[in-house]
C-alpha positions in Angstrom: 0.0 0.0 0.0 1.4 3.2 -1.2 1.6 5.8 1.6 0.3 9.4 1.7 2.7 10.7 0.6 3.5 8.5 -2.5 -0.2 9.2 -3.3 0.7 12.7 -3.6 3.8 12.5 -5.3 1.9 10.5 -7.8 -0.8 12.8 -8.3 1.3 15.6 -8.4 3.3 14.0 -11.5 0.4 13.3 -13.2 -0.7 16.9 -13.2 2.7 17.9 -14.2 3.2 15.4 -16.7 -0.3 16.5 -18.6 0.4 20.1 -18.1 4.0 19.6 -19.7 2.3 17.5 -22.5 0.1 20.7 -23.0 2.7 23.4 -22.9 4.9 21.4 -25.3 2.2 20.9 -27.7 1.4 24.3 -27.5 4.8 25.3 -28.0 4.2 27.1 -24.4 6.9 25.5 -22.5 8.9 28.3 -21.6 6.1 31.3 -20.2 4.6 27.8 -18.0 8.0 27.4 -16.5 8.1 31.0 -15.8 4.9 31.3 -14.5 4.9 28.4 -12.6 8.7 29.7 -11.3 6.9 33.1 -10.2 4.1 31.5 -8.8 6.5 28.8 -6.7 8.0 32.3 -5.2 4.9 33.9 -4.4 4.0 30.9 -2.5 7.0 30.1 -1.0 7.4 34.1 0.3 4.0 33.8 1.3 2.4 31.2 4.8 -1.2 33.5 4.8 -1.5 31.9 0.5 -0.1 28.4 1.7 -2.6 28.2 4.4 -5.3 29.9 2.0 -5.3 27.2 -0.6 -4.8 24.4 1.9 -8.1 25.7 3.7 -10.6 22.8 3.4 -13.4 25.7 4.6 -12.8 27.7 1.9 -15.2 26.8 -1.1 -13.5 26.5 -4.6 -14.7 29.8 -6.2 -13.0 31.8 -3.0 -10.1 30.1 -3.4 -10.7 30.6 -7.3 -11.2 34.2 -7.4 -8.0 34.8 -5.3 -5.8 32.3 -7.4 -7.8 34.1 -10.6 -6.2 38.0 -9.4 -2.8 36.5 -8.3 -1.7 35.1 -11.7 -3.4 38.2 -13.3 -1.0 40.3 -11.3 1.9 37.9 -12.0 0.8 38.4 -16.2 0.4 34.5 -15.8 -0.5 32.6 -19.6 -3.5 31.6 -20.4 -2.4 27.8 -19.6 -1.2 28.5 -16.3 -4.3 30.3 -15.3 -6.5 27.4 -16.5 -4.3 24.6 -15.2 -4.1 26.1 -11.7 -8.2 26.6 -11.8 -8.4 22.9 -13.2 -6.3 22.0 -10.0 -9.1 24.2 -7.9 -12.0 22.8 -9.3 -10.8 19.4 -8.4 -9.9 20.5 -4.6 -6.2 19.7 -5.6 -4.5 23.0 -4.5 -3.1 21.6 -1.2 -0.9 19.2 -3.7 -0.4 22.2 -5.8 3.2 23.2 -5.0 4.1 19.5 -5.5 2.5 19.9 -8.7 5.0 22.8 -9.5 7.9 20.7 -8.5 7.4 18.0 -10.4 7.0 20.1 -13.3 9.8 22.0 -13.2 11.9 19.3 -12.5 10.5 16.9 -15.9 11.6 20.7 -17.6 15.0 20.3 -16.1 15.4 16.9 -16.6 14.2 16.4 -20.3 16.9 19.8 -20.9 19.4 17.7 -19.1 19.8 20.0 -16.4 20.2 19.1 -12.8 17.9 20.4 -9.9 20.1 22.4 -6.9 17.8 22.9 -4.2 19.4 25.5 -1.9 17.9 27.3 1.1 19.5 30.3 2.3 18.2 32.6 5.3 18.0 36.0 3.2 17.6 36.5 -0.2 20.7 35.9 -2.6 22.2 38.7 -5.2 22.2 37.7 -8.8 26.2 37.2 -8.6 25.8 35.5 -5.5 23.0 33.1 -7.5 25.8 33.0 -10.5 28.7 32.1 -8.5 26.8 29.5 -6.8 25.5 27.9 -9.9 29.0 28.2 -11.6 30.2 26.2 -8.6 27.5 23.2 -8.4 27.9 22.9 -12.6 31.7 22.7 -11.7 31.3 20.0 -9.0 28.4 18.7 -11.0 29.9 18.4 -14.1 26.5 19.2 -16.1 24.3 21.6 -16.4 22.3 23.0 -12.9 19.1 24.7 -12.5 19.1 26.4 -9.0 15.8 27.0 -7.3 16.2 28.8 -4.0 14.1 29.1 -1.1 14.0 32.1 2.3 14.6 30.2 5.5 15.1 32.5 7.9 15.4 29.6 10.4 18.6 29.2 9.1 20.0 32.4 10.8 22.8 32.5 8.0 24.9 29.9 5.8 23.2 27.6 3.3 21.5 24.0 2.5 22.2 22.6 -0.8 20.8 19.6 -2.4 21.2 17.8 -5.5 18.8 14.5 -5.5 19.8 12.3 -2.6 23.1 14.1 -1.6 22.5 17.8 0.7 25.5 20.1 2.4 23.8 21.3 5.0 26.8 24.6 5.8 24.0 26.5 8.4 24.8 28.7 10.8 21.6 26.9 12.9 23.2 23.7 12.2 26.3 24.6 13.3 25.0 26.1 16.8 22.9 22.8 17.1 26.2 20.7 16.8 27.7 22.7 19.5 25.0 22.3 21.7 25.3 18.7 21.3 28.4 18.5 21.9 28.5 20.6 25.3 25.5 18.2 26.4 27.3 14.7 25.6 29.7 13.2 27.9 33.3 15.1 28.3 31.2 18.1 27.1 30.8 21.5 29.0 27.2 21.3 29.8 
């Protein structure tokens, strides 16, 4: 029996699979990737949307008309703005940012790219973002897409992953090993 969140994962590449099929067909591929790239952002900088569209209180058309006006402000395509109210209609928004994941990373794989997760705890400069993508492509040796997320629970320093392998050079990470180590035996603490 698959578990819950195998279920997800699955539905989520389904959705991103058909909406990749769609862009492609409509020759589409590249304002989807943006959008959906923007729209990733917007919910990623934002826990009042994440909550919104995870609300199971909220009927479809609010949550609807408030996805409707965000990806008008965001100039989203016309396929975007259907495929997130498809996602609505069918009370899939909660799965929606997995949706977006798995999308963006079938774009990156079928370019031959590879997906850098990296977490940093304030927002990174454009030659910050280009010296660390000329580093993981270095180390990599192919082709990286970086997508970066704002955790300010990481106080400074950074988390990078690329598929199974992550760095994790936080400052919080850091000060949690050095509490552990004060605690254990022979420690300060």
């Amino acid at each position: 029996m698959a578990s819950d969140g195998t279920a997800a994962f699955g539905l989520a590449a389904r959705y991103a699979t058909a909406l990749f099929d769609l862009a492609t067909e409509g020759k589409n591929l590249d304002q989807t990737e943006s959008d959906l790239t923007r729209l990733k952002e917007v919910l990623a900088q934002s826990p009042e949307l994440r909550r919104f569209i995870r609300s199971p209180v909220l009927t479809r058309e609010q949550q609807s008309q408030v996805l409707t006006t965000l990806l008008e402000r965001t100039e989203a395509g016309e396929l975007t703005r259907r495929f997130v109210r498809l996602v609505g209609q069918k009370r899939r928004l909660s799965a929606l940012g997995e949706m977006i994941d798995a999308f963006l990373a079938d774009v990156a794989r079928r370019r031959g790219e590879v997906n850098a997760a990296v977490r940093v705890a304030q927002p990174l400069t454009d030659p910050q973002t280009a010296a660390m993508t000329a580093t993981i492509r270095d180390a990599l040796g192919a082709k990286v897409a970086i997508h970066v997320d704002i955790d300010p629970a990481l106080l400074g320093g950074m988390v990078v992953q690329v598929g199974s392998r992550m760095i994790d050079n936080s400052l919080r990470t850091k000060i949690d090993k050095l509490q552990l180590a004060m605690k254990s035996p022979g420690g300060l603490l």
